[in-house]
C-alpha positions as protocol buffer text, in pm:
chain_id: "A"
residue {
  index: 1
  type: UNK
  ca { x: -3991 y: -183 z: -7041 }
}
residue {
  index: 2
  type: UNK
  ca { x: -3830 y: -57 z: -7349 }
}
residue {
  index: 3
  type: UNK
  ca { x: -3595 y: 214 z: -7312 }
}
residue {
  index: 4
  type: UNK
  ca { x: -3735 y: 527 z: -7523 }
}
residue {
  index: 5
  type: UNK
  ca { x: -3373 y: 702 z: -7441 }
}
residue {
  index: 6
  type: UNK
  ca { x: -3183 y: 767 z: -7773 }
}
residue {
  index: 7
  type: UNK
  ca { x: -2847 y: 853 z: -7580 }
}
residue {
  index: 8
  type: UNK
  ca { x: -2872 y: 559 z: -7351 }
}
residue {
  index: 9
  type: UNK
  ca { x: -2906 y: 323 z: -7663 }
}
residue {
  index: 10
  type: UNK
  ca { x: -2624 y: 471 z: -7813 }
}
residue {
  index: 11
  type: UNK
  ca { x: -2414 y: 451 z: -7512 }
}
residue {
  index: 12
  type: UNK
  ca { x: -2500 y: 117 z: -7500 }
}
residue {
  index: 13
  type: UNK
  ca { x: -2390 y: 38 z: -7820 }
}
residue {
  index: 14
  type: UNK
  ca { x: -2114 y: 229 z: -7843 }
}
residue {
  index: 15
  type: UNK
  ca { x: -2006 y: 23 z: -7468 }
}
residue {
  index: 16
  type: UNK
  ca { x: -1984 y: -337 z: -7678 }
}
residue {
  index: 17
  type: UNK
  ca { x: -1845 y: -198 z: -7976 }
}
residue {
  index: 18
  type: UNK
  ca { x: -1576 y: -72 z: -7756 }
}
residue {
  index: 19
  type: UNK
  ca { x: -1571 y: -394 z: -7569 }
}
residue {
  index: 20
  type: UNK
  ca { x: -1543 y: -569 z: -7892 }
}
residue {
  index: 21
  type: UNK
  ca { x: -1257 y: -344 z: -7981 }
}
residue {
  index: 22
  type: UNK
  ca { x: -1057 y: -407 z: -7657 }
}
residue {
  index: 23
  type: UNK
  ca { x: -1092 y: -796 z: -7686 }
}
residue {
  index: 24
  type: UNK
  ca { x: -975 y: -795 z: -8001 }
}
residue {
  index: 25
  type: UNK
  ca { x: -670 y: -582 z: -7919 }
}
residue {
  index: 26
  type: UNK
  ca { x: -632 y: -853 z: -7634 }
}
residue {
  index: 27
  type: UNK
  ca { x: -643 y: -1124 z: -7880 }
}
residue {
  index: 28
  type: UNK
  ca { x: -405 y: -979 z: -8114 }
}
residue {
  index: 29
  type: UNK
  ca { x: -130 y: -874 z: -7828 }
}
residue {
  index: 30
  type: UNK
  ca { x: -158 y: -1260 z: -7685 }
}
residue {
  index: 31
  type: UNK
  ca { x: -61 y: -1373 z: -8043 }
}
residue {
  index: 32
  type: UNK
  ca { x: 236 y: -1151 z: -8104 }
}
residue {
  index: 33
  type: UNK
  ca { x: 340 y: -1245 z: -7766 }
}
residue {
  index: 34
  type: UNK
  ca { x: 301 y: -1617 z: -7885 }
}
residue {
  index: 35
  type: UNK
  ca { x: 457 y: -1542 z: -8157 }
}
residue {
  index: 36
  type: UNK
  ca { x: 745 y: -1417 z: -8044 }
}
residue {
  index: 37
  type: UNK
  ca { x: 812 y: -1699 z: -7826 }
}
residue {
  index: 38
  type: UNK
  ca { x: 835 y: -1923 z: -8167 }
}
residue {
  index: 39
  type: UNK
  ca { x: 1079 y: -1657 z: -8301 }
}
residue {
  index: 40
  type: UNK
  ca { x: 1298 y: -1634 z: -7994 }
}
residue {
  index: 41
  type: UNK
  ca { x: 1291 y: -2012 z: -7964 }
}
residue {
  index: 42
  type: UNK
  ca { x: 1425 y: -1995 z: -8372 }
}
residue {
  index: 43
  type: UNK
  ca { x: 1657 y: -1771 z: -8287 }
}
residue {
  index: 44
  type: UNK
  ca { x: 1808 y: -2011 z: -7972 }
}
residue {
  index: 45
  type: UNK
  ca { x: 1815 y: -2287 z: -8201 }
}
residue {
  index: 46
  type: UNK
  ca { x: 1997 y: -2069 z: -8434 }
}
residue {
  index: 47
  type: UNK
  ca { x: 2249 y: -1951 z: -8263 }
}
residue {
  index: 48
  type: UNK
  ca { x: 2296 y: -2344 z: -8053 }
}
residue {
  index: 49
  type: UNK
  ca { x: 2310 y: -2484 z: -8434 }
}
residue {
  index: 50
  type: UNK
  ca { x: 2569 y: -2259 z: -8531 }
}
residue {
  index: 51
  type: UNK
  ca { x: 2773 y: -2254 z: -8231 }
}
residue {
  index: 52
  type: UNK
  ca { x: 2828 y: -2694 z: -8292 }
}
residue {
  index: 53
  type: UNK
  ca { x: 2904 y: -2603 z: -8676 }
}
residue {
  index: 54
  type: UNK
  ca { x: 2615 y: -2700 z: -8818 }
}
residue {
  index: 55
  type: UNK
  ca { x: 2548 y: -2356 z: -8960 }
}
residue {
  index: 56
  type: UNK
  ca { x: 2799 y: -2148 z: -9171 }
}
residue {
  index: 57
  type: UNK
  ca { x: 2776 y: -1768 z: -9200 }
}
residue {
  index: 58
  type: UNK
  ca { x: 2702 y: -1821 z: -9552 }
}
residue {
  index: 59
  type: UNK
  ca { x: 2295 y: -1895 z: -9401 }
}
residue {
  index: 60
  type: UNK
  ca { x: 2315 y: -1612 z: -9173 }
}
residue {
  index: 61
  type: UNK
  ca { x: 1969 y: -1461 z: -9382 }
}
residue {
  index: 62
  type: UNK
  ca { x: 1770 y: -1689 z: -9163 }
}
residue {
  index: 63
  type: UNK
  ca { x: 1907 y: -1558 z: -8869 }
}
residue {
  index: 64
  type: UNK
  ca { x: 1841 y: -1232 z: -8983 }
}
residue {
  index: 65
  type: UNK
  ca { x: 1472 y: -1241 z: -9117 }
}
residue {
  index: 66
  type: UNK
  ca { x: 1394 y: -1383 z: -8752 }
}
residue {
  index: 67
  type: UNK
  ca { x: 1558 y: -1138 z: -8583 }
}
residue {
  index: 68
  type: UNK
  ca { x: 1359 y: -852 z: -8806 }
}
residue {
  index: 69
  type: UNK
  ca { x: 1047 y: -1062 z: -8757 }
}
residue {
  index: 70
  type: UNK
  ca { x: 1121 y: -1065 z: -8368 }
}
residue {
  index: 71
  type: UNK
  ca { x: 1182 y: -637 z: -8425 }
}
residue {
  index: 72
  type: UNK
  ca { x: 855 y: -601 z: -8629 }
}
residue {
  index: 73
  type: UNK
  ca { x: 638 y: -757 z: -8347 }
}
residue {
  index: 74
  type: UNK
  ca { x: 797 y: -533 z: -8117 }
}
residue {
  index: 75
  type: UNK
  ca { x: 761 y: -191 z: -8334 }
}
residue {
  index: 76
  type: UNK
  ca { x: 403 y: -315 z: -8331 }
}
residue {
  index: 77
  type: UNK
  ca { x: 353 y: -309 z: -7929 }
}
residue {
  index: 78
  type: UNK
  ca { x: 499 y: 33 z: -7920 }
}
């Protein structure tokens, strides 16, 4: 039976182009959350690295682009 209903078509539409929406909004929070989890894992490795002496303040800008990385991705959530 087709459906001669013009606002239950659009309803219908407008249901998986929301749907759409929200699993791409899933899709994108699972990856900042992955990514994150690489950043705060740099960031450990970081701060263990420079804590033996293998680091010297004079590389502190990777520290610090991490760090705003890790700050973006959380601006992003908000």
């Amino acid at each position: 039976m087709k459906n001669t209903n013009e606002y239950s078509c659009f309803g219908n539409k407008e249901n998986v182009l929301l749907q759409h929406e929200i699993e791409t909004m899933e899709n994108i929070m699972e990856s900042k959350s992955k990514y994150r989890k690489i950043i705060h894992a740099g960031i450990a490795r970081w701060v263990k690295d420079f804590q033996e002496g293998r680091i010297e303040i004079k590389t502190v800008d990777d520290l610090k682009k991490l760090i705003e990385i890790d700050l973006d991705l959380q601006r992003d959530d908000v």
